[in-house]
PyMOL Python script that loads the backbone (N, CA, C, O; Angstrom):
from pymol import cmd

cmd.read_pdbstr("""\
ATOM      1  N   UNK A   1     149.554  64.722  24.966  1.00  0.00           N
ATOM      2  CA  UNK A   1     150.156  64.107  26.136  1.00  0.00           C
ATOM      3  C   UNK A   1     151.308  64.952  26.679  1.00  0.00           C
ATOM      4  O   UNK A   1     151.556  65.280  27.839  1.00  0.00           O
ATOM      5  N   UNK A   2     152.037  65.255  25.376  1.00  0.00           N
ATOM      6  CA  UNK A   2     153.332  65.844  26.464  1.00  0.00           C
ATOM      7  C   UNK A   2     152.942  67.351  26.718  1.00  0.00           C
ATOM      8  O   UNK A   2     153.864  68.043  27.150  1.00  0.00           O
ATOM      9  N   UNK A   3     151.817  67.929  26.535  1.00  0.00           N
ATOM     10  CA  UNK A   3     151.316  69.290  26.716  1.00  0.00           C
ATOM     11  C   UNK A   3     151.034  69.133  28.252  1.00  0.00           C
ATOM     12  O   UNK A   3     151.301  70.110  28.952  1.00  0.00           O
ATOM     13  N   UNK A   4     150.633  68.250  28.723  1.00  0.00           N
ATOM     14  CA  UNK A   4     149.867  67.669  29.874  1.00  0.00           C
ATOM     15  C   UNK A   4     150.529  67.372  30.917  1.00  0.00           C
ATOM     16  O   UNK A   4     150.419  67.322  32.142  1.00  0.00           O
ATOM     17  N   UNK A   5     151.198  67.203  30.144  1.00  0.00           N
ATOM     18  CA  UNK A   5     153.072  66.416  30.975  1.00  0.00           C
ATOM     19  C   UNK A   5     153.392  67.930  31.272  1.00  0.00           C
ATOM     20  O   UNK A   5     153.388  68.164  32.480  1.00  0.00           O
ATOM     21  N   UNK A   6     153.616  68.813  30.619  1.00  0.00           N
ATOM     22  CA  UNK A   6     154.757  69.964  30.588  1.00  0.00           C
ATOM     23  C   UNK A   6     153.848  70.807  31.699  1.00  0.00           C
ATOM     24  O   UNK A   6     154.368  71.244  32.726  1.00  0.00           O
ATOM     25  N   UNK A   7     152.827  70.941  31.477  1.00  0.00           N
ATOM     26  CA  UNK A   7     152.067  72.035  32.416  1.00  0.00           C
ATOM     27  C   UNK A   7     151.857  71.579  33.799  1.00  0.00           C
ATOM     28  O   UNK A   7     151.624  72.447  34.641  1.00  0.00           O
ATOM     29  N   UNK A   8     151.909  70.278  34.177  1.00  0.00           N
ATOM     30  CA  UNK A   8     151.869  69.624  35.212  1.00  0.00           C
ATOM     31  C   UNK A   8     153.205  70.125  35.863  1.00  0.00           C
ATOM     32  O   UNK A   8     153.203  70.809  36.886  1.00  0.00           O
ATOM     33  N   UNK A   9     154.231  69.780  35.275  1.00  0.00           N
ATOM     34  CA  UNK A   9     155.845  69.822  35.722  1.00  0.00           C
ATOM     35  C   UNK A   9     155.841  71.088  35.985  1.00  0.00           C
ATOM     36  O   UNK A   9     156.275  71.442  37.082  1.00  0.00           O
ATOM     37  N   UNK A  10     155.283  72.213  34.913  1.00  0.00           N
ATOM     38  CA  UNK A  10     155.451  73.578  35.386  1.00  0.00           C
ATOM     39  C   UNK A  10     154.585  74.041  36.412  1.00  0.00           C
ATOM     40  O   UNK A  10     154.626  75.255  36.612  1.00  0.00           O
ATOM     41  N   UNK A  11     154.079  73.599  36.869  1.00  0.00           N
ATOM     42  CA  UNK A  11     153.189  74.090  37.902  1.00  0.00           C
ATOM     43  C   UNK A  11     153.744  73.941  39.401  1.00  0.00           C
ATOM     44  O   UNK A  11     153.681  74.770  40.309  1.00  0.00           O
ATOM     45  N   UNK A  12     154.254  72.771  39.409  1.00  0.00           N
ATOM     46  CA  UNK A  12     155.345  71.997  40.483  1.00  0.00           C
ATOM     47  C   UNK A  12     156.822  73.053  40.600  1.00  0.00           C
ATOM     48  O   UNK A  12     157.443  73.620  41.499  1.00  0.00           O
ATOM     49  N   UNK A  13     156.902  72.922  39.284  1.00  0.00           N
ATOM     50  CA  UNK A  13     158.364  73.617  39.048  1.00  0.00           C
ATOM     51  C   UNK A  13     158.142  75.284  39.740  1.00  0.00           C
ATOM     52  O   UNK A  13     159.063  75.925  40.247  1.00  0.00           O
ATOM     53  N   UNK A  14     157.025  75.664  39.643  1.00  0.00           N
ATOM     54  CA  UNK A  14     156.718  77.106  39.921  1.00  0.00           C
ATOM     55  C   UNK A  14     156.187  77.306  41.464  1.00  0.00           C
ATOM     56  O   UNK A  14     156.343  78.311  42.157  1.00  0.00           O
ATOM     57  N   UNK A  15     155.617  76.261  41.766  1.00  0.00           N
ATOM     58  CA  UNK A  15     155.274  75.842  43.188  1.00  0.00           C
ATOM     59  C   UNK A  15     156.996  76.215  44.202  1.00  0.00           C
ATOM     60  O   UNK A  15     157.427  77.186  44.824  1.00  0.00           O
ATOM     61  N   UNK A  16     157.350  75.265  43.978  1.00  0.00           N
ATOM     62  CA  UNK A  16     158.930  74.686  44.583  1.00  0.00           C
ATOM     63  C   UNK A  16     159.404  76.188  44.308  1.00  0.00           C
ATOM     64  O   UNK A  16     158.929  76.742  45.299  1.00  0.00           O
ATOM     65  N   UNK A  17     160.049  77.195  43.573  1.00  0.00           N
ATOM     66  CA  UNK A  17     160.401  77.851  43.094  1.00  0.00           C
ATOM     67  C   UNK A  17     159.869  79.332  44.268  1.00  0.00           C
ATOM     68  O   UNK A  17     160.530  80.021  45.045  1.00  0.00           O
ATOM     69  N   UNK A  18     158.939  79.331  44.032  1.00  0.00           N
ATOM     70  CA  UNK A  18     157.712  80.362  45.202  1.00  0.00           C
ATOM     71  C   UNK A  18     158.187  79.865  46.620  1.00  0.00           C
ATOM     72  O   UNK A  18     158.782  80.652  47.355  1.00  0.00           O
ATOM     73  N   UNK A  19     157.955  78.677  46.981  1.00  0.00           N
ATOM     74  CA  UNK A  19     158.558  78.199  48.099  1.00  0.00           C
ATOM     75  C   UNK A  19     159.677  78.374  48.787  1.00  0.00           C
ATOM     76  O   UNK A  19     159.671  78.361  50.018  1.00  0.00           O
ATOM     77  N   UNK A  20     161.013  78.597  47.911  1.00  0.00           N
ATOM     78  CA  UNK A  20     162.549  79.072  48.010  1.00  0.00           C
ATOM     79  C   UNK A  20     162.206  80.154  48.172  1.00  0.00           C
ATOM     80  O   UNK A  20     162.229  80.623  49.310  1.00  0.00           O
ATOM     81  N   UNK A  21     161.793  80.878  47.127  1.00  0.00           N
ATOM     82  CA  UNK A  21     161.444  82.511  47.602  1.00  0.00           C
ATOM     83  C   UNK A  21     161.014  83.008  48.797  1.00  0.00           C
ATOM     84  O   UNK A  21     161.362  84.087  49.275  1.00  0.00           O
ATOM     85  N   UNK A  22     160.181  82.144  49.329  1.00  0.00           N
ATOM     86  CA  UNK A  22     159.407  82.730  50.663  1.00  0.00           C
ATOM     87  C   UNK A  22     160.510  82.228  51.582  1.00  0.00           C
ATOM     88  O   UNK A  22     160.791  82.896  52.577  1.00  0.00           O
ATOM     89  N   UNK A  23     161.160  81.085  51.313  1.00  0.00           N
ATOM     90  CA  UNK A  23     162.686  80.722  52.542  1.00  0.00           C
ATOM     91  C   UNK A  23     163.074  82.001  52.011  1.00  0.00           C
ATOM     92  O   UNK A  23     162.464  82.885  52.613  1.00  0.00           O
ATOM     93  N   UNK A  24     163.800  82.431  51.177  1.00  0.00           N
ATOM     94  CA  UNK A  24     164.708  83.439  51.081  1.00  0.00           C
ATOM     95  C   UNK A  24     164.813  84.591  51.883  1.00  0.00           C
ATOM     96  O   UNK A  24     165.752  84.959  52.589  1.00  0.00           O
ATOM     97  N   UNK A  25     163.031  85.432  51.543  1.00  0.00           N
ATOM     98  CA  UNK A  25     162.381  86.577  52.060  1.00  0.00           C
ATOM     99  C   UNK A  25     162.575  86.741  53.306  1.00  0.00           C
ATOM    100  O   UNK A  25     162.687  87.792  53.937  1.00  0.00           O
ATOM    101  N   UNK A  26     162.634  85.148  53.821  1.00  0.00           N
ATOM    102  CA  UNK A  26     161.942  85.582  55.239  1.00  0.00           C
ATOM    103  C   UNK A  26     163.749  84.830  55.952  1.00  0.00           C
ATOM    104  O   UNK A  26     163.604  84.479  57.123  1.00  0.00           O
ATOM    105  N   UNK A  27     165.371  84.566  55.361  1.00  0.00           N
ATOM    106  CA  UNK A  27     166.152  84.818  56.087  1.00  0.00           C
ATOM    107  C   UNK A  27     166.475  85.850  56.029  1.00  0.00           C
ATOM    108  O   UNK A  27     167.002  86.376  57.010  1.00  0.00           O
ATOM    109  N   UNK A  28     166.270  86.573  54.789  1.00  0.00           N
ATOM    110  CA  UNK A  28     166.924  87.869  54.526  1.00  0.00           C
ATOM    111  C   UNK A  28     166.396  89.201  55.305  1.00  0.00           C
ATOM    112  O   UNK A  28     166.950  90.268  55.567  1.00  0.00           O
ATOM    113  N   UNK A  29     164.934  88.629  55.594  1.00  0.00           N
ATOM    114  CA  UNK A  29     164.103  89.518  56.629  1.00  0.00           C
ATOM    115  C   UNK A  29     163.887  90.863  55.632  1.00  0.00           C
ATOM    116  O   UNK A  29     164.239  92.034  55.775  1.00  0.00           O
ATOM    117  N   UNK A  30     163.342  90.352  54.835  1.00  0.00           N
ATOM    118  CA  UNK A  30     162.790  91.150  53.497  1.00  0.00           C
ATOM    119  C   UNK A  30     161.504  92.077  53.727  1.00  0.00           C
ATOM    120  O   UNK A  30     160.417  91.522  53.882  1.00  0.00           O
ATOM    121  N   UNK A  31     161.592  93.407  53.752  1.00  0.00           N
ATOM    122  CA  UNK A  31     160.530  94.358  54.588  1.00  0.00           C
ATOM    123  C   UNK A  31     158.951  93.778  53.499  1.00  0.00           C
ATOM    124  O   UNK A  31     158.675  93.717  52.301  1.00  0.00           O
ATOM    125  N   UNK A  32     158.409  93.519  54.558  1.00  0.00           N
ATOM    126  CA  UNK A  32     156.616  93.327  53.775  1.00  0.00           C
ATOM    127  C   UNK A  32     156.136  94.576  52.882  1.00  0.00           C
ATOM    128  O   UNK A  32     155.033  94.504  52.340  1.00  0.00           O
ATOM    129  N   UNK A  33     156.758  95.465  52.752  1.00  0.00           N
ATOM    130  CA  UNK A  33     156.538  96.146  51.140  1.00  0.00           C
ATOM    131  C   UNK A  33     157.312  95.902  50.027  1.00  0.00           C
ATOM    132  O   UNK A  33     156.999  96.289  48.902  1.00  0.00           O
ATOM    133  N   UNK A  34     158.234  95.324  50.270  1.00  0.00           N
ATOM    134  CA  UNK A  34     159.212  94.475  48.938  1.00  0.00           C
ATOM    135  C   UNK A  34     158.983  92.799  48.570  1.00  0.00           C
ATOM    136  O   UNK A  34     159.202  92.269  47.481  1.00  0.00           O
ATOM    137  N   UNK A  35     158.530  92.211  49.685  1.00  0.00           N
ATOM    138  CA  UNK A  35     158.297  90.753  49.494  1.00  0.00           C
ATOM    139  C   UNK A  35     156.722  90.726  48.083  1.00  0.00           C
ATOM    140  O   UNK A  35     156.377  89.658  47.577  1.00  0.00           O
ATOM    141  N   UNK A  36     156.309  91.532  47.865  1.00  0.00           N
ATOM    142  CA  UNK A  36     155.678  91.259  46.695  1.00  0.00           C
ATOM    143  C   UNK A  36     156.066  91.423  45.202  1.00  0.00           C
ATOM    144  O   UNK A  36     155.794  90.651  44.283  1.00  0.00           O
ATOM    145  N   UNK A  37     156.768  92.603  45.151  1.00  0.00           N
ATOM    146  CA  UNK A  37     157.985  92.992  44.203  1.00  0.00           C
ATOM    147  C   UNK A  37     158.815  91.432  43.674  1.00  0.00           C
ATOM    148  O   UNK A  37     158.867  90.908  42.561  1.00  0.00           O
ATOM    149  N   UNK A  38     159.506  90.934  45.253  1.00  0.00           N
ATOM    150  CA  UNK A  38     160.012  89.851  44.701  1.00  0.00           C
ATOM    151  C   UNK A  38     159.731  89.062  44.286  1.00  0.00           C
ATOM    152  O   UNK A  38     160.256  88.943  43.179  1.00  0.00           O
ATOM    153  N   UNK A  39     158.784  87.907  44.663  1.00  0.00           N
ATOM    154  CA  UNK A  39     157.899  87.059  43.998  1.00  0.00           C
ATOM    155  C   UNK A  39     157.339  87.888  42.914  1.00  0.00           C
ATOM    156  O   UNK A  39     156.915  86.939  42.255  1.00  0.00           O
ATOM    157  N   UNK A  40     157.027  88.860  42.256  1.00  0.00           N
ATOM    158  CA  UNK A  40     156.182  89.155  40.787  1.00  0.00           C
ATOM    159  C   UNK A  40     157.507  89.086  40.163  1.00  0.00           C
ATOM    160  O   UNK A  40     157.511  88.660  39.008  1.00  0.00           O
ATOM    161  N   UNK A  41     158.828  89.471  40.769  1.00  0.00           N
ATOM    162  CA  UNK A  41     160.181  89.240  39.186  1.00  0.00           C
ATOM    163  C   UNK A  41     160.350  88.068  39.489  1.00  0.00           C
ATOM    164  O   UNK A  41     160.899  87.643  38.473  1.00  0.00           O
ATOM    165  N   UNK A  42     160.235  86.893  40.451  1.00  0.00           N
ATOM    166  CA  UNK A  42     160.751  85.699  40.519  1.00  0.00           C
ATOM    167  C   UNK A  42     159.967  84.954  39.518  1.00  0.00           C
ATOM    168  O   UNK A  42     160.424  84.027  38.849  1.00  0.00           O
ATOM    169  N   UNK A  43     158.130  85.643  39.412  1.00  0.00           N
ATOM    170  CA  UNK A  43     157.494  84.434  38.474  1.00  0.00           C
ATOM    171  C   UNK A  43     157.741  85.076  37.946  1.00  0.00           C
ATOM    172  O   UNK A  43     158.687  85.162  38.728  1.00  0.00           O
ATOM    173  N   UNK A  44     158.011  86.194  36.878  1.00  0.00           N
ATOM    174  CA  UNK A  44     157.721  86.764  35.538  1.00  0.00           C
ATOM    175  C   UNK A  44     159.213  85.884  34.939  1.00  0.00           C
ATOM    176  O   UNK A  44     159.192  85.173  33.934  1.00  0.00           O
ATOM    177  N   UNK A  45     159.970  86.028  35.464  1.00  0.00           N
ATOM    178  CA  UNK A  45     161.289  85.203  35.105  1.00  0.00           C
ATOM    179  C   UNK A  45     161.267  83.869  34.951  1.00  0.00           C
ATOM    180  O   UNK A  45     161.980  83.353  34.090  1.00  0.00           O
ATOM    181  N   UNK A  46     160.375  83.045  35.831  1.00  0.00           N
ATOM    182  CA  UNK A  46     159.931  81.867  35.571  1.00  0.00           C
ATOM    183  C   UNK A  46     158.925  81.375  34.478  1.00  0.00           C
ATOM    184  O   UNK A  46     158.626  80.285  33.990  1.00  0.00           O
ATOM    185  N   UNK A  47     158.549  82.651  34.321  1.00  0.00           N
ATOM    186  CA  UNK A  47     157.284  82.381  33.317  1.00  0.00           C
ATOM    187  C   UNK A  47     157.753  81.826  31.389  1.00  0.00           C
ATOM    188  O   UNK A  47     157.573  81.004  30.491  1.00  0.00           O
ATOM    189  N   UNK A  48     158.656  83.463  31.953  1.00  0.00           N
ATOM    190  CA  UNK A  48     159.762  83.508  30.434  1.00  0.00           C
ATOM    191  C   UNK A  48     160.250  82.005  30.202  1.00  0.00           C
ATOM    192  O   UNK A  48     160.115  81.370  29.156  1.00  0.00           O
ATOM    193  N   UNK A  49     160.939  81.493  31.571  1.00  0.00           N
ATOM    194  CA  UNK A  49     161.903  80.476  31.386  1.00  0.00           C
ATOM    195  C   UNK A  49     160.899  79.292  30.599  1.00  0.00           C
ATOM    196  O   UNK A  49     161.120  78.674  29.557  1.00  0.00           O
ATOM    197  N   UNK A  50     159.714  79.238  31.528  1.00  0.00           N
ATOM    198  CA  UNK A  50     159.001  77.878  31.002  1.00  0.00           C
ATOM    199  C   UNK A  50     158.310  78.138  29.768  1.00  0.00           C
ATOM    200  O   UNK A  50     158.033  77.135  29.110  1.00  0.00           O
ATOM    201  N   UNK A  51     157.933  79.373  29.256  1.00  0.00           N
ATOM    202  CA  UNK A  51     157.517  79.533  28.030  1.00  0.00           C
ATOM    203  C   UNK A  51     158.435  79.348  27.090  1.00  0.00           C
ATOM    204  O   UNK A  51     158.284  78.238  26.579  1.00  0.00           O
ATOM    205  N   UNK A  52     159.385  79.987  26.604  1.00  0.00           N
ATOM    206  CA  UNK A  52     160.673  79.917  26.347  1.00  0.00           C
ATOM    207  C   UNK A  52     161.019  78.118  25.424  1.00  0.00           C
ATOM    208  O   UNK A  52     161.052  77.729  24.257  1.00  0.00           O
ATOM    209  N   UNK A  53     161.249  77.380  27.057  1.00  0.00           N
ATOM    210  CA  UNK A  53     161.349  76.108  26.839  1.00  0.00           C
ATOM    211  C   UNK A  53     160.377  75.484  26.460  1.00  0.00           C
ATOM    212  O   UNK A  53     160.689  74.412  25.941  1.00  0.00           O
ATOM    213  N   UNK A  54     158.916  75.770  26.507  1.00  0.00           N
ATOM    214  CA  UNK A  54     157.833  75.210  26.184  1.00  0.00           C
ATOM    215  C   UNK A  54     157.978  75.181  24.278  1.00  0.00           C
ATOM    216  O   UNK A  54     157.818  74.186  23.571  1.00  0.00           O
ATOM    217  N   UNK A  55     158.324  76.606  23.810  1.00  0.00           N
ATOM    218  CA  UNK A  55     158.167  76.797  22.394  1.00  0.00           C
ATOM    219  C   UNK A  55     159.368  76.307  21.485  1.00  0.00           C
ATOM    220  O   UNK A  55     159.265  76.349  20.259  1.00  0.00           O
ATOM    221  N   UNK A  56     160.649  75.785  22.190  1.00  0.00           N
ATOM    222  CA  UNK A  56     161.413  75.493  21.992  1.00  0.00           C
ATOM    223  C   UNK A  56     161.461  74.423  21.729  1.00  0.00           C
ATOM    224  O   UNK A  56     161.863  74.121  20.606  1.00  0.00           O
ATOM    225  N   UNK A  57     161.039  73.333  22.730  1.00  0.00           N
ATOM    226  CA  UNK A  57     160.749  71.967  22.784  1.00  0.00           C
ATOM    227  C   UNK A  57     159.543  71.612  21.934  1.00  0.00           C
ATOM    228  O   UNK A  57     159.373  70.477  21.488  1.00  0.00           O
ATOM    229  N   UNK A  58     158.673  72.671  21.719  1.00  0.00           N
ATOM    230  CA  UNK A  58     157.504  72.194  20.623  1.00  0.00           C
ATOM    231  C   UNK A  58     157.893  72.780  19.253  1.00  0.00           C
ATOM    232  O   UNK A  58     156.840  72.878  18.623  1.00  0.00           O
ATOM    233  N   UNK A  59     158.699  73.120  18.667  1.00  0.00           N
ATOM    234  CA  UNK A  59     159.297  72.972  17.673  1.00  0.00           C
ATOM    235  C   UNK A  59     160.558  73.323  17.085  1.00  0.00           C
ATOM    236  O   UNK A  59     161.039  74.211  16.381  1.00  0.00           O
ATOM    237  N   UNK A  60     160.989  71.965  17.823  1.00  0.00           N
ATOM    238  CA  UNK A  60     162.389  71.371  17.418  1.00  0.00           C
ATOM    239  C   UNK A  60     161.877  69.726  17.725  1.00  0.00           C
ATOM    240  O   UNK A  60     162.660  68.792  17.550  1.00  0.00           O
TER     241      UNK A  60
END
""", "prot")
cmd.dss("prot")
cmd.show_as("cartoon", "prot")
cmd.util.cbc("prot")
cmd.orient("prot")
């Protein structure tokens, strides 16, 4: 259940997250050869974060 729970939330959480990014890109007027750069360190950082907390929370 709470596996089900967690991957749901992270998916949302990573959704919303991508979403800010693309506001960001596009006040900052971020040249279309860097706007992919950013989003691949925004999820790889997100990825860490929710894995991270995923292995953390599953054992403790």
């Amino acid at each position: 259940m709470f596996v089900v729970l967690f991957v749901i939330l992270s998916g949302l959480y990573l959704f919303i997250i991508n979403s800010m990014t693309n506001t960001l890109c596009v006040q900052r007027e971020i040249s279309d050869e860097r706007v992919p750069k950013v989003f691949r360190t925004v999820n790889i950082l997100i990825m860490i974060l929710l894995t991270s907390t995923y292995v953390k929370v599953l054992f403790t």
